[in-house]
N, C-alpha and C positions, 0 to 999 in steps of 0.2 A: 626847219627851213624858215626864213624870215621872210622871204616874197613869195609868190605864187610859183608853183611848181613847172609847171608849162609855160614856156619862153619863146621856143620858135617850133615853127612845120615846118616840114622841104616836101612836096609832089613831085616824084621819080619821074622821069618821062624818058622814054627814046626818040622822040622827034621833037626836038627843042623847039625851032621855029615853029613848027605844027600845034603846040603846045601853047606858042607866046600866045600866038593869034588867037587862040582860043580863048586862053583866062583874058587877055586883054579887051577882045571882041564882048565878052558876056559881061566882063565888069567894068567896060568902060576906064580902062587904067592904061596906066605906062608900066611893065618892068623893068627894072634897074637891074644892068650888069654887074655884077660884083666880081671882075677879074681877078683878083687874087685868091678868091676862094678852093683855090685847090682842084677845083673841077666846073665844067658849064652849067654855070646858076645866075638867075635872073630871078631877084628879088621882089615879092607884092612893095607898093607904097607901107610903110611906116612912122610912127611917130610916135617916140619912147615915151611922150606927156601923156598919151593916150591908155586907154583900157584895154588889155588882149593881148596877142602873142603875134610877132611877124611871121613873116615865112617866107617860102620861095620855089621855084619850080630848079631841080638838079636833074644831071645827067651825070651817074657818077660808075664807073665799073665795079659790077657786081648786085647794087642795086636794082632793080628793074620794077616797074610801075603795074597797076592791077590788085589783085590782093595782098592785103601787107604791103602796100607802097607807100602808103603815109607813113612818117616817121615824125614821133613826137619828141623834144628833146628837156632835156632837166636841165635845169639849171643847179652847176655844182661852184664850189670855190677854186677845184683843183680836182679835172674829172680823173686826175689819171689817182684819187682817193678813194673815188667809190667804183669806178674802174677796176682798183687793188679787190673789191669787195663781190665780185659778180661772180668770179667761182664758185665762193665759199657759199653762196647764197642759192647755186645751184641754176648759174647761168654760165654765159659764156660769152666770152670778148670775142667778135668780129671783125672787129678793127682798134686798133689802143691805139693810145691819145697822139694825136699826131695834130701837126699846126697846121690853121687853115690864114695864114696870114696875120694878116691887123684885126679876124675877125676872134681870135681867142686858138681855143682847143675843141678839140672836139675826140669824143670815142663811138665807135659804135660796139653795142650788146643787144645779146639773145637774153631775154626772161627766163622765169623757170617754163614759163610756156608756152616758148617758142616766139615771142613778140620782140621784134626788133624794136630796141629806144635809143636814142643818143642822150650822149652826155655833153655838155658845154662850160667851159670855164675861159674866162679870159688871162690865166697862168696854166 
């Protein structure tokens, strides 16, 4: 891997607004809608010059918030390559690569134990 592994978070929630208010209120932010994304997600502030990974609060079917609701994602060239590679490895695809807009690719997978990670490519 040439850049750092860890790219973005999403925090699952079932009561979006309930949610905004929340991270907003403790951190003093605005989040940003991101309508195209495929499902209700409202993005923290970012700034790709900066250090660290972004992320965002979703509402997505199937997903559900609590333990195992963070979801950390890899950064791939073409996730549906290491996507190809989760079986064999002794995991299992969740969701394959399916387009979330202008924002790339995305897959979700099961570990060999049982940890849900996302994959992200922008092809």
């Amino acid at each position: 891997m040439a850049a750092n592994p860890v790219i973005w978070f999403e925090l699952y929630v079932d009561d979006m607004e309930r949610a905004r208010r929340f991270y907003e209120g403790v951190f003093q932010l605005s989040l940003e809608n991101m309508p195209d994304a495929g499902m209700e997600y409202w993005a923290f502030p970012m700034d790709n010059e900066r250090v660290g990974a972004g992320g965002a609060l979703a509402r997505m079917e199937g997903m559900a918030p609590g333990g195992g609701g963070t979801l950390i994602y890899f950064s791939c060239t073409d996730c549906g390559v290491e996507e190809s590679r989760v079986e064999a490895a002794g995991g299992r695809v969740i969701k394959p690569k399916m387009s979330i807009g202008a924002y790339g690719f995305m897959s979700l997978v099961l570990d060999s134990e049982g940890n849900t990670i996302g994959l992200h490519s922008q092809a």
